[in-house]
N, CA, C and O atoms as CSV, one atom per row, in Angstrom:
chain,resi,resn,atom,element,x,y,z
A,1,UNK,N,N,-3.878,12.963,-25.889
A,1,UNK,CA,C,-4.544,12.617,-24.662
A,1,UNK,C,C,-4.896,13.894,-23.898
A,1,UNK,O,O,-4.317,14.970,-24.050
A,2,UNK,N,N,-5.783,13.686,-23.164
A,2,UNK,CA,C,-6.253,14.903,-22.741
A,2,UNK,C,C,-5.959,15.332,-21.027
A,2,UNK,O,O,-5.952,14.451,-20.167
A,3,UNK,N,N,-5.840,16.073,-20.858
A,3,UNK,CA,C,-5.222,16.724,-19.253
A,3,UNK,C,C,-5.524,15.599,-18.174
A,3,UNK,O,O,-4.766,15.174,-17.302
A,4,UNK,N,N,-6.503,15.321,-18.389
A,4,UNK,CA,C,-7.332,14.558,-17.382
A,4,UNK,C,C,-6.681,13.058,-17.079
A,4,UNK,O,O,-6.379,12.654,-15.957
A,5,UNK,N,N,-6.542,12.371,-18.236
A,5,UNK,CA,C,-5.848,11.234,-18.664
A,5,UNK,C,C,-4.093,11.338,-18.051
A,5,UNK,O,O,-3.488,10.369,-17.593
A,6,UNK,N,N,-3.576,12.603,-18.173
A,6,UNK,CA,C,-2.011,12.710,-17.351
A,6,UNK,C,C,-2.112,12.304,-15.824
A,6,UNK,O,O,-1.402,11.555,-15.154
A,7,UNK,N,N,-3.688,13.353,-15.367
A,7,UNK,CA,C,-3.416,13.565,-14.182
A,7,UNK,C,C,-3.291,11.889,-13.525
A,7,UNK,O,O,-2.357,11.313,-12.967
A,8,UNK,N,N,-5.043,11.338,-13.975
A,8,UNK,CA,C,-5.276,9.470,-13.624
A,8,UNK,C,C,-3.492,8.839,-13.294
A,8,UNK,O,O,-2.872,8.304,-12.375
A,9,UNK,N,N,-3.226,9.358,-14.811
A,9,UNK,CA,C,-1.911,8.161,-14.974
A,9,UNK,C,C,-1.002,8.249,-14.020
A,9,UNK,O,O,-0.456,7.202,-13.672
A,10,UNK,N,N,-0.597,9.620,-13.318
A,10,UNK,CA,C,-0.289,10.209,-12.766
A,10,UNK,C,C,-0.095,9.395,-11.277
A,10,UNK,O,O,0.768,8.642,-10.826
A,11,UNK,N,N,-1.660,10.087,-10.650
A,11,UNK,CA,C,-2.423,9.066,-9.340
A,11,UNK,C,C,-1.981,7.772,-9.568
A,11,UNK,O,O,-1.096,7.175,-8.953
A,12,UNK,N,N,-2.640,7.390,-10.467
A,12,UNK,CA,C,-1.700,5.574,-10.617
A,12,UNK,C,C,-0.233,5.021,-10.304
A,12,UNK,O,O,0.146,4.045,-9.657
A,13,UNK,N,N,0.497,6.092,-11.064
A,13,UNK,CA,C,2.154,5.413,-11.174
A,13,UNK,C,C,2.079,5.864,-9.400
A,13,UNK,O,O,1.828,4.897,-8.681
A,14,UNK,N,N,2.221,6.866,-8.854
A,14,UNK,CA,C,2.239,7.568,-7.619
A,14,UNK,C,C,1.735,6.545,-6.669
A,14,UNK,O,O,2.596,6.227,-5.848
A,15,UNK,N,N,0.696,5.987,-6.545
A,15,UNK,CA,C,-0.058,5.430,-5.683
A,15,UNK,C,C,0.362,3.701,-6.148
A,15,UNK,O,O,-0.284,2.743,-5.721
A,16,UNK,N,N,1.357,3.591,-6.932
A,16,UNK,CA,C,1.649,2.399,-7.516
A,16,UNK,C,C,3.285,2.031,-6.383
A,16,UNK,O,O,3.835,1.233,-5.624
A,17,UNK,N,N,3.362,3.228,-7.011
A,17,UNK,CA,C,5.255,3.178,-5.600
A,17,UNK,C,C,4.740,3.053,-4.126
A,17,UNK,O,O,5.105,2.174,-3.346
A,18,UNK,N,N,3.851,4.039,-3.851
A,18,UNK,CA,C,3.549,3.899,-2.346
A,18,UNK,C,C,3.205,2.774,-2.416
A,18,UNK,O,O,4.197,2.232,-1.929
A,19,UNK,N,N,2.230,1.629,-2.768
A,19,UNK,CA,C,1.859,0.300,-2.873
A,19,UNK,C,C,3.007,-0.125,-2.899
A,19,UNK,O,O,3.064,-0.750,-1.841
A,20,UNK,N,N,3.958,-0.219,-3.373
A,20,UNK,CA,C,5.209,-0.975,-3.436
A,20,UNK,C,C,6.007,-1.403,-2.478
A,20,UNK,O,O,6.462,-2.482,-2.099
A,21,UNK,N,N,6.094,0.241,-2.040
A,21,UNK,CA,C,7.054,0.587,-1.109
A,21,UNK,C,C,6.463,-0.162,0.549
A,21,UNK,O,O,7.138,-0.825,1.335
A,22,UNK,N,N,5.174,0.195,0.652
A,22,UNK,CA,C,4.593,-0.282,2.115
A,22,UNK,C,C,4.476,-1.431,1.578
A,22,UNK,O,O,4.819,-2.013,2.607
A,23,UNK,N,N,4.284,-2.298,0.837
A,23,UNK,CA,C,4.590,-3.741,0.696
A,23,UNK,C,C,6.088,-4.439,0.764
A,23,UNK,O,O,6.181,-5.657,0.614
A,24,UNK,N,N,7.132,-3.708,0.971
A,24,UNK,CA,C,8.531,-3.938,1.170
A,24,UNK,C,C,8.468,-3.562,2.453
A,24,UNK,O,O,8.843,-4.515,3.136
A,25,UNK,N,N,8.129,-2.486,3.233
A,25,UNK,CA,C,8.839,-2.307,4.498
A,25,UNK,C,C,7.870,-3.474,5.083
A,25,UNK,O,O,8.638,-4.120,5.796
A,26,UNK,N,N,6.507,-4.126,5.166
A,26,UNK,CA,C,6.442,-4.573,6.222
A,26,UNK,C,C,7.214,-5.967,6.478
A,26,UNK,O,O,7.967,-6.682,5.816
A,27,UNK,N,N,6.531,-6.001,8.044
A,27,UNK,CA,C,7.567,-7.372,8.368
A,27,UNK,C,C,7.053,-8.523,7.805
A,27,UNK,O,O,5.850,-8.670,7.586
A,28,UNK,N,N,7.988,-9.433,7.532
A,28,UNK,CA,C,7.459,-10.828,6.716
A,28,UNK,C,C,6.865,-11.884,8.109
A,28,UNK,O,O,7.057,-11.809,9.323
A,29,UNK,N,N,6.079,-12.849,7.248
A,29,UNK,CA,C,5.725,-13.766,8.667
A,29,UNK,C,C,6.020,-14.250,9.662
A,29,UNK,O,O,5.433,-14.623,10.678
A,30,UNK,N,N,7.387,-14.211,9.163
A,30,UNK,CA,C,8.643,-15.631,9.522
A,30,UNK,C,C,8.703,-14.159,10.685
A,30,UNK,O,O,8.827,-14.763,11.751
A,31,UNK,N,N,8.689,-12.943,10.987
A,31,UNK,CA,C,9.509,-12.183,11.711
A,31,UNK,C,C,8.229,-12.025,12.870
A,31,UNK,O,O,8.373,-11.988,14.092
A,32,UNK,N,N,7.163,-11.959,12.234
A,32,UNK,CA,C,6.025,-11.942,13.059
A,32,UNK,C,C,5.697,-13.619,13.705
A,32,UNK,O,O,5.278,-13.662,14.862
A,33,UNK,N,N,5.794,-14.284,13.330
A,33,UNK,CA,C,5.974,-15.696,14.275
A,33,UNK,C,C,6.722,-15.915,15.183
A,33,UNK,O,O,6.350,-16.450,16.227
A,34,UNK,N,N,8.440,-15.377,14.846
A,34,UNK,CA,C,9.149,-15.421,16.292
A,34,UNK,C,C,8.944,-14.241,17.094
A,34,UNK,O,O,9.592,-14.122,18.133
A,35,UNK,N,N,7.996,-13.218,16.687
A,35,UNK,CA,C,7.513,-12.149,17.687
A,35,UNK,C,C,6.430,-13.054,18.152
A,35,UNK,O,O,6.430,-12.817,19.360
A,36,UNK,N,N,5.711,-13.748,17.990
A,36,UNK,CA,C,4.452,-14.834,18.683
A,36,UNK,C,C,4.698,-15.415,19.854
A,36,UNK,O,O,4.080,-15.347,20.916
A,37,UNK,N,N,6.109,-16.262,19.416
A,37,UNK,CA,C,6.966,-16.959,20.107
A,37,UNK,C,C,7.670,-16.710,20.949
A,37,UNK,O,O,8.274,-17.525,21.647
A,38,UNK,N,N,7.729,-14.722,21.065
A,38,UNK,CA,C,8.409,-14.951,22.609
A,38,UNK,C,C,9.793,-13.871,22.288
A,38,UNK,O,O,10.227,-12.958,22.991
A,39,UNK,N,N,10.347,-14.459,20.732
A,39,UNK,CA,C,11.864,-14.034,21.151
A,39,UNK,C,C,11.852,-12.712,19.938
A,39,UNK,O,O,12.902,-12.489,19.334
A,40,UNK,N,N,10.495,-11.802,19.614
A,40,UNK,CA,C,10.506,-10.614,19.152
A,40,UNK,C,C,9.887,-9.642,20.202
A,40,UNK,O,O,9.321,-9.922,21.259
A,41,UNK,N,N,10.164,-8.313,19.584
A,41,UNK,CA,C,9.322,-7.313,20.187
A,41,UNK,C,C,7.739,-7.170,19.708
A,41,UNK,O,O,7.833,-6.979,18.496
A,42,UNK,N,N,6.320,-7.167,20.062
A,42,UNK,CA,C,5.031,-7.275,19.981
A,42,UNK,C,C,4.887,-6.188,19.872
A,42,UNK,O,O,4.727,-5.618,20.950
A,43,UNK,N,N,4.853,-5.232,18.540
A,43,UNK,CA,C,3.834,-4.159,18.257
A,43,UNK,C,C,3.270,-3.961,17.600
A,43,UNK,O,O,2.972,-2.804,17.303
A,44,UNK,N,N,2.641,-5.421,16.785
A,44,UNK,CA,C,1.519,-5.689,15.871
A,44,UNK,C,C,0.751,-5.194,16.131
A,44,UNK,O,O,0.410,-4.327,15.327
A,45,UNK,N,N,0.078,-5.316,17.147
A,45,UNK,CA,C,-1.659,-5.097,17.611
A,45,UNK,C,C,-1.265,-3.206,18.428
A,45,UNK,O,O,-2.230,-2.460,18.262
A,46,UNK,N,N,-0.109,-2.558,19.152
A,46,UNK,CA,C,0.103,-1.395,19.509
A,46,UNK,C,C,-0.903,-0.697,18.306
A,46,UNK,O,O,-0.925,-0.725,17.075
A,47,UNK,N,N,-1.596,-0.151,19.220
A,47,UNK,CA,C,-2.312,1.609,18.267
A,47,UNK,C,C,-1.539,2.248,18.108
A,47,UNK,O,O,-0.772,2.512,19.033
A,48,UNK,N,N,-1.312,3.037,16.299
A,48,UNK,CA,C,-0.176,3.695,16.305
A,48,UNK,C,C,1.103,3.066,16.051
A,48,UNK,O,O,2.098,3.703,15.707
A,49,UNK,N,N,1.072,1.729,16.235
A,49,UNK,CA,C,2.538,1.265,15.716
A,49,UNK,C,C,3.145,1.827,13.760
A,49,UNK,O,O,2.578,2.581,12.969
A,50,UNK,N,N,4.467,1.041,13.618
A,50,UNK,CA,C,4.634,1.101,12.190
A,50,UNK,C,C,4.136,-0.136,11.320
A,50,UNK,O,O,3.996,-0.200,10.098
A,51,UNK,N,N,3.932,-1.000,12.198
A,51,UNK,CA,C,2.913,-1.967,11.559
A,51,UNK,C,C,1.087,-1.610,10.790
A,51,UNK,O,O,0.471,-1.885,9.760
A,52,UNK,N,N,0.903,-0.999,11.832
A,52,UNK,CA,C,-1.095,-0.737,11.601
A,52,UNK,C,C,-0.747,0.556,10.275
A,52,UNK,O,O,-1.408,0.811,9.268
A,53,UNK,N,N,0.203,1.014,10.648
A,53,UNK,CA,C,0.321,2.593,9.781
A,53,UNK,C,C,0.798,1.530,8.271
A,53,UNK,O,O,0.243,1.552,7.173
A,54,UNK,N,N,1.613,0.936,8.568
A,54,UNK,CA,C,1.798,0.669,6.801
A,54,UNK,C,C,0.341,-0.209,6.616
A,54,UNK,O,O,-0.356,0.104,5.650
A,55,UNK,N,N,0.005,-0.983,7.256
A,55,UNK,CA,C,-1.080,-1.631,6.802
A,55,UNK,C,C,-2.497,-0.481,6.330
A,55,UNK,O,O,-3.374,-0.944,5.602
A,56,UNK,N,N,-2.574,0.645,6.700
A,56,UNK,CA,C,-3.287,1.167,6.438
A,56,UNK,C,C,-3.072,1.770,5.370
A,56,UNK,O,O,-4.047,1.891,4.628
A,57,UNK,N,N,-1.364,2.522,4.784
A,57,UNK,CA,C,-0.897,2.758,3.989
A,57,UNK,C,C,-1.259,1.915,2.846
A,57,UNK,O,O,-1.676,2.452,1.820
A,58,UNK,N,N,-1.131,0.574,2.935
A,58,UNK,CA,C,-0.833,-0.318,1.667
A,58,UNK,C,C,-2.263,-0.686,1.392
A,58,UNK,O,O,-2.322,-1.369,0.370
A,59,UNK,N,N,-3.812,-0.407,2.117
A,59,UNK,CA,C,-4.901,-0.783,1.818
A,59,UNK,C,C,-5.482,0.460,1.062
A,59,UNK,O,O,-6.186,0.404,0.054
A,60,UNK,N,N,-5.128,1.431,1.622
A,60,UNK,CA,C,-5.154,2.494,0.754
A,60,UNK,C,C,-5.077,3.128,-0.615
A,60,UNK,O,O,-5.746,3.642,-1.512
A,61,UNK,N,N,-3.372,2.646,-0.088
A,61,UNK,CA,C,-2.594,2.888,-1.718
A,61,UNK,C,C,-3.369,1.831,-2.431
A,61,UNK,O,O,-4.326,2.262,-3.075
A,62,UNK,N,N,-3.191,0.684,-2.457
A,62,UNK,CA,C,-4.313,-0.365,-3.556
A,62,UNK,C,C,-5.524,-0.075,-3.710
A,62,UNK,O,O,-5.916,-0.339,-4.847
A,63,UNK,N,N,-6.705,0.597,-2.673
A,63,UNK,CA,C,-7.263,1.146,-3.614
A,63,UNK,C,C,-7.418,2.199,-4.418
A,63,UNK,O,O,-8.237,2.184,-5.337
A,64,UNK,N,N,-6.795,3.027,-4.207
A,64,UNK,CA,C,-6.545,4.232,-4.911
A,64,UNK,C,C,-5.625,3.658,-6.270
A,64,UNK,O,O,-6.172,3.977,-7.326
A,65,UNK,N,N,-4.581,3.025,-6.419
A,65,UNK,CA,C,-4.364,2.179,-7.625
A,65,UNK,C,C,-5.323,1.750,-8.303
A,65,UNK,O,O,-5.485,1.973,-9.503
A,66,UNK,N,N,-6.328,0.834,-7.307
A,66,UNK,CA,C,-7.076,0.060,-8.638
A,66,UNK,C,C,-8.323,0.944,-9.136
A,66,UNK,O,O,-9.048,0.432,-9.989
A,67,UNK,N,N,-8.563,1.961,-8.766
A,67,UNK,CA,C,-9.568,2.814,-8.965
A,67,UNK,C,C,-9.014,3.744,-10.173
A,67,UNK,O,O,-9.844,3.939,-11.061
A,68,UNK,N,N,-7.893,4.278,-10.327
A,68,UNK,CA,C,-7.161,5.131,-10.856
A,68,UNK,C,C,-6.894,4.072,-12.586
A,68,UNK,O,O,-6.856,4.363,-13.781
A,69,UNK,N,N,-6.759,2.728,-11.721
A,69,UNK,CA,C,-6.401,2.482,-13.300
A,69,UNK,C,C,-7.613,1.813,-13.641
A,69,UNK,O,O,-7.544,1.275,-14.746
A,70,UNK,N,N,-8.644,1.680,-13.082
A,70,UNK,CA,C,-10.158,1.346,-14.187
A,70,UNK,C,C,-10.365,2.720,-14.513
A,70,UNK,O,O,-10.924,2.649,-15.607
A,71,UNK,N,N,-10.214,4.319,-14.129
A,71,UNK,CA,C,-10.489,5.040,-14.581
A,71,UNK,C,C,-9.614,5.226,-16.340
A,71,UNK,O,O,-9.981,5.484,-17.487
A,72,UNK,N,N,-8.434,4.938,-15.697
A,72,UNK,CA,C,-7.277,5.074,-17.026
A,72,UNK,C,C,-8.094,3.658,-17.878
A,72,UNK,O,O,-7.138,3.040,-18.347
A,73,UNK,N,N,-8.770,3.263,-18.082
A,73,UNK,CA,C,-9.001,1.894,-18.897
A,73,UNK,C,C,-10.516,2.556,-19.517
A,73,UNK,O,O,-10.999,2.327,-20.626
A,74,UNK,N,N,-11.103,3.478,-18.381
A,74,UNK,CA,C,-12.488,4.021,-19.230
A,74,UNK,C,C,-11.892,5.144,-20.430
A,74,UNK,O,O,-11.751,5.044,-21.649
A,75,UNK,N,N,-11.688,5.984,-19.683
A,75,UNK,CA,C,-11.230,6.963,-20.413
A,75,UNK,C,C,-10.365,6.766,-21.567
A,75,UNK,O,O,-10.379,7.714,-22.352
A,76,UNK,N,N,-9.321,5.398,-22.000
A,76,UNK,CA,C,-8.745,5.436,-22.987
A,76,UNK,C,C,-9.461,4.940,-24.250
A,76,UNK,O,O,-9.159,5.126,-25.428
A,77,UNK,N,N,-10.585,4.194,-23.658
A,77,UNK,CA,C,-11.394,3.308,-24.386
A,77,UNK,C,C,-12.639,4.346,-24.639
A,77,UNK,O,O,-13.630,3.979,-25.271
C-alpha cells in the first residue's frame, strides 16, 4: 500500500474516535427534557457552551470520517 493510503486510514481511524467520543459526552434527551422542564441548567442554546462545541465537534468529525473513508474505498479499488 502506498504512503498515501496510511495517511487516509489514518484521518479515518482518528476522526472515527473523535466521532465517538463527542457522541458519548453529549447529553442524552431524557437530560435535555428535564432541562426544558425547569428542573436542569439551560445551556443548550448559550454561544460557546459544551453543548454547541461538541455538536460542532461531532458534525465535523463525521464528515471528515465519511470523506476519508470513500477516499480509502477509491484508492483501494
Amino acid at each position: 500500500m502506498s504512503a498515501l493510503m496510511y495517511v487516509v486510514q489514518a484521518i479515518a481511524l482518528l476522526s472515527g474516535v473523535a466521532l465517538v467520543v463527542s457522541v458519548m459526552l453529549q447529553t442524552s434527551k431524557a437530560e435535555s427534557f428535564s432541562a426544558a422542564m425547569g428542573t436542569g441548567s439551560d445551556t443548550r442554546f448559550k454561544p460557546g457552551s459544551r453543548e454547541e462545541w461538541l455538536y460542532k465537534l461531532t458534525r465535523v468529525s463525521a464528515i471528515i470520517w465519511i470523506v476519508s473513508c470513500l477516499v480509502v474505498a477509491v484508492l483501494y479499488y
